[in-house]
N, C-alpha and C positions, 0 to 999 in steps of 0.2 A: 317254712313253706312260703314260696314266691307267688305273687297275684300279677295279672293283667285287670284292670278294672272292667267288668263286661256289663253293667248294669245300668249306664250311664251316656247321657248325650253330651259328656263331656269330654277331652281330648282322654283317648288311653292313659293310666296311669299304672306304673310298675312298684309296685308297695311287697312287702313283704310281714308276717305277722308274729313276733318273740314275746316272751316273759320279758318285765319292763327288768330294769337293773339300775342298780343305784345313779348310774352317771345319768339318769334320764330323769329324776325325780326333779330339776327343773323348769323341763319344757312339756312336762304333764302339766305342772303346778299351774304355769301359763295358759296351757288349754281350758284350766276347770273354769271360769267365766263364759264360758260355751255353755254352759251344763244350765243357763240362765238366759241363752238369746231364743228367747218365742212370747209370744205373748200371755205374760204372768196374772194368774187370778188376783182380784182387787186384793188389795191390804200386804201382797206377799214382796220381797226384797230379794232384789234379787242374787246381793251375795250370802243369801242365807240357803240356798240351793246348794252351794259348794262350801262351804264351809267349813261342816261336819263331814262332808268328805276327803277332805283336807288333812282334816285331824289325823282319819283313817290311812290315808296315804302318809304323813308325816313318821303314824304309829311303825308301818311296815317300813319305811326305811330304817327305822331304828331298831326293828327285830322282835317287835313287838306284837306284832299283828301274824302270827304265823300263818293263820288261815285264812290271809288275806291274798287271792291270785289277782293278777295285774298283766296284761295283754297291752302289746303296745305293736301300732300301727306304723312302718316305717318306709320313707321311702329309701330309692338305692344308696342315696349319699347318706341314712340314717338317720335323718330328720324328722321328728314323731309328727306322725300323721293324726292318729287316734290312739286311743286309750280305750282299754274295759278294767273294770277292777270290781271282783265279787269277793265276797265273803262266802265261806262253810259256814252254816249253822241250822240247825235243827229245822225242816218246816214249821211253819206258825201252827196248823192245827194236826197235821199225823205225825209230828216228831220225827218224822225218818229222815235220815242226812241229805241235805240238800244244800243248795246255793243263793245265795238273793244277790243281785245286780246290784252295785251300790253307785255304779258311771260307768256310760256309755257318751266318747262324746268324738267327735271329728271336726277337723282342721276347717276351718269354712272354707280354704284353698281347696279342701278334700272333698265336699258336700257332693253327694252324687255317686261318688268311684266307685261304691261296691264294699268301702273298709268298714261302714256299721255294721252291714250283713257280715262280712269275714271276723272282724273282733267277739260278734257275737256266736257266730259257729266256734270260734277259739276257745273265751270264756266257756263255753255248753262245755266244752271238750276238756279242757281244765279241769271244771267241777268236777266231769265224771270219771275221771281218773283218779278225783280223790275221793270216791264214793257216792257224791251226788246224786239223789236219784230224781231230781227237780232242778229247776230255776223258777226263782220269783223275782218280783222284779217292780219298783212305785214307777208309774207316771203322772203328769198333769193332763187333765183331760183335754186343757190346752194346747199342751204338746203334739199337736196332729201331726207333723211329722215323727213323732216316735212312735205315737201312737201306729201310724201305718204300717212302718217297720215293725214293731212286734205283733203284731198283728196278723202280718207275713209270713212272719217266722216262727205259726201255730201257737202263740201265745194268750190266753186265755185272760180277760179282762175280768176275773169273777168277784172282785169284791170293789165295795166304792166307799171310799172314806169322805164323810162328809166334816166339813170343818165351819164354825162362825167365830166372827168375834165377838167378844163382851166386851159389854160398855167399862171403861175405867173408874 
C-alpha cells in the first residue's frame, strides 16, 4: 500500500508500507537508537531501550522468532523509513491471542509524515490477521510524543508500572 504523507507541515512524502525482509535487517538495526531519543527517566541507559529488541529482531532473522511480524516504512527508492515489529502472545491478564508492540520507531528525516500512524495501522492489521484480538504496548511516560500518538490512536494507558532503584 502507497502513502502520500497528509498529517504533517512537512514537505509531502511518498512512503509505502511491506513486511521487513531479510535484506533490510541492517538499516532497521541502525534505526533502533531512535527507540532512546526523548528524554529518559533518571537512572535509565539508553542503549538498554533497544537492546533486547535487538535480540528479538536478530531472533527473526534467523527463523526463530515465528511470531514475530515486522512492518517496514519505505520510501520510493526503498530506503527504510520506519519500522514496527510486534510479537503474538497471549494477553497479560484474559489469555486470548493478541499482540504486544515491542518498536515502533521513525526516521528523524521522517518525524511528522504520517509513517507512525501508517506502521501502526499495519502492525494492528498484521496481528489481526493472525488472530489478535488486542494490541498492548510499554511506554515511557516520558515519551510524550509516543505517548500522543497512542493515544490518538484509541489506545488505552491502563496500567502503570512503577520502578526504584536499590541501594548497592
Amino acid at each position: 500500500r502507497s502513502y502520500q504523507s497528509q498529517w504533517s507541515t512537512y514537505p509531502a512524502m511518498h512512503f509505502s508500507i511491506r513486511p521487513a525482509q531479510l535484506d533490510d535487517l541492517d538499516a532497521i538495526r541502525e534505526l533502533m537508537p531512535r527507540l532512546a531519543e526523548f528524554e529518559l527517566p533518571p537512572g535509565r541507559v539508553a542503549e538498554h531501550l533497544w537492546k533486547g529488541d535487538e535480540k528479538i529482531l536478530l531472533a527473526w532473522a534467523e527463523g526463530k522468532e515465528p511470531a514475530c511480524l515486522i512492518q517496514v516504512a519505505v520510501s520510493e527508492d526503498q530506503q527504510i523509513l520506519g519500522v514496527a515489529m510486534s510479537r503474538l502472545r497471549d494477553e497479560l491478564l484474559s489469555g486470548e491471542p493478541s499482540a504486544h508492540l515491542e518498536v515502533l520507531m521513525v526516521a528523524k528525516s521522517a518525524e511528522g509524515s504520517g509513517i507512525g500512524r501508517a506502521l501502526m495501522d499495519a502492525a494492528e492489521s498484521a496481528a489481526a490477521e493472525r488472530g489478535a484480538k488486542s494490541m498492548t504496548l510499554h511506554a515511557f511516560a516520558s515519551n510524550t510524543r509516543a505517548c500522543r500518538l497512542y493515544d490518538g490512536l484509541g489506545y488505552d494507558g491502563e496500567l502503570i508500572r512503577y520502578t526504584k532503584n536499590l541501594p548497592d
